[in-house]
C-alpha positions as CSV (number, residue, x, y, z in Angstrom):
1,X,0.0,0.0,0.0
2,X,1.3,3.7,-0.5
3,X,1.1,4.5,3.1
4,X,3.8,2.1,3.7
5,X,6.1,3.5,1.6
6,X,8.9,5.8,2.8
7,X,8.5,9.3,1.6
8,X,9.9,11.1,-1.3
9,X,10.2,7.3,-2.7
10,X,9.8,6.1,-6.4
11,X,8.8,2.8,-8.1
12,X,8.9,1.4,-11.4
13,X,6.5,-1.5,-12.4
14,X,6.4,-3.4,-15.4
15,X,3.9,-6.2,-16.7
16,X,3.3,-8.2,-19.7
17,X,1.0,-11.0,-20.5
18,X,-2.1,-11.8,-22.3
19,X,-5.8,-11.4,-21.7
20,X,-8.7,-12.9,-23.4
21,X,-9.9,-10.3,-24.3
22,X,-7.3,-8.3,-25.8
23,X,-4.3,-10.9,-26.8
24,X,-0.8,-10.1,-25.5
25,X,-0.3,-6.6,-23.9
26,X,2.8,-4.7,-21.8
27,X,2.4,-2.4,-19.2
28,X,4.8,0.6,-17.5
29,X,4.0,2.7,-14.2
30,X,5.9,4.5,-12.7
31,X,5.5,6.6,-9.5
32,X,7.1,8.6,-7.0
33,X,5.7,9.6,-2.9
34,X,5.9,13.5,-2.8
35,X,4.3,13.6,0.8
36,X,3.4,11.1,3.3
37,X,-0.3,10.6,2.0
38,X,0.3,12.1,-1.6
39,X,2.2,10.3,-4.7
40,X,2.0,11.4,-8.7
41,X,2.2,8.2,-10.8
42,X,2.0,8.0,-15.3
43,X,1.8,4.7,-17.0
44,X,1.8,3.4,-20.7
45,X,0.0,0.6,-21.7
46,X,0.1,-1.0,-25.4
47,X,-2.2,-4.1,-26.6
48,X,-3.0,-5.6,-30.0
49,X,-5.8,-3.0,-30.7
50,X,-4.8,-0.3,-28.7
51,X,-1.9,1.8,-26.9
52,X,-2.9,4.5,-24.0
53,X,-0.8,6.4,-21.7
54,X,-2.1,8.6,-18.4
55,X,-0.9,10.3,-15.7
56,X,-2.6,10.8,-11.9
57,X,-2.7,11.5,-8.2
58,X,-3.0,8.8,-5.5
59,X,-4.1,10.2,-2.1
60,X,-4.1,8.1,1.0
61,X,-5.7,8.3,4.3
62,X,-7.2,6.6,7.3
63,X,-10.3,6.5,9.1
């Protein structure tokens, strides 16, 4: 989980494989923590039919 990673701490993840429903794909993400409860993250992802790419915000708290 996010909140368990130190902050100011990055990651890179990647993934291939195949789906049933779109055939063989790859997959990139990369993130980093910029405070304690708040990390940026961008990924690419291409498939047989289709390639996509995206960036975001993850925000983590507790109850």
């Amino acid at each position: 989980m996010l909140s368990d990673v130190p902050v100011r701490t990055g990651y890179l993840e990647a993934q291939a494989g195949s789906s049933s429903l779109s055939g063989a794909y790859a997959r990139l993400e990369g993130g980093a923590r910029l405070r304690q409860n708040l990390g940026v993250f961008g990924f690419a992802e291409a498939n047989q039919r289709e390639r996509m790419a995206g960036a975001g915000i993850r925000f983590t708290f507790g109850l």
